[in-house]
C-alpha positions, 0 to 999 in steps of 0.5 A, a space after each residue: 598523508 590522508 586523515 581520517 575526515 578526508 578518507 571518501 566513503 561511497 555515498 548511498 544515493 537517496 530513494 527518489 520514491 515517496 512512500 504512503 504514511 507507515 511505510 517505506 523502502 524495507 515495508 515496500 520491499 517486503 510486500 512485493 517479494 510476498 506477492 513475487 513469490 505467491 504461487 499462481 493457485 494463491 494468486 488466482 484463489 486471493 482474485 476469485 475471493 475478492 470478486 465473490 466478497 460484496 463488501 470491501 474496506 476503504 483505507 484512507 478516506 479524505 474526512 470531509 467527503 465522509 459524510 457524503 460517502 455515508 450519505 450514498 451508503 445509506 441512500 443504497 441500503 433504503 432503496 435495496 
């Protein structure tokens, strides 16, 4: 006789990846079937958008290395 507690349930291995701050396997998941799906005229207009754009946008930036990142900025906005 078998009781309920003894009854084996498939275990679910655990995600061996670690993932960025807010994200995780379904966010991750979502971005590469976007990018799996994007059609080759999406693909090659998002590439040719970013080379012609001048300006970008960092992310995650350690805190103590912006000073010296706002430093280089304005180093290069004096000399242009």
């Amino acid at each position: 006789m078998t009781r309920k507690n003894e009854r084996s349930r498939p275990k679910t291995a655990k995600d061996p990846n670690i993932y960025p701050p807010d994200m995780n396997y379904k966010k991750v998941a979502a971005i590469a079937k976007f990018y799996d799906e994007q059609r080759d005229v999406d693909i090659f207009s998002e590439i040719e958008a970013a080379a012609n754009n001048k300006r970008t946008v960092m992310i995650q930036v350690p805190r103590h290395l912006l000073p010296e990142i706002l430093r280089l900025i304005n180093k290069r906005r004096k000399s242009a």
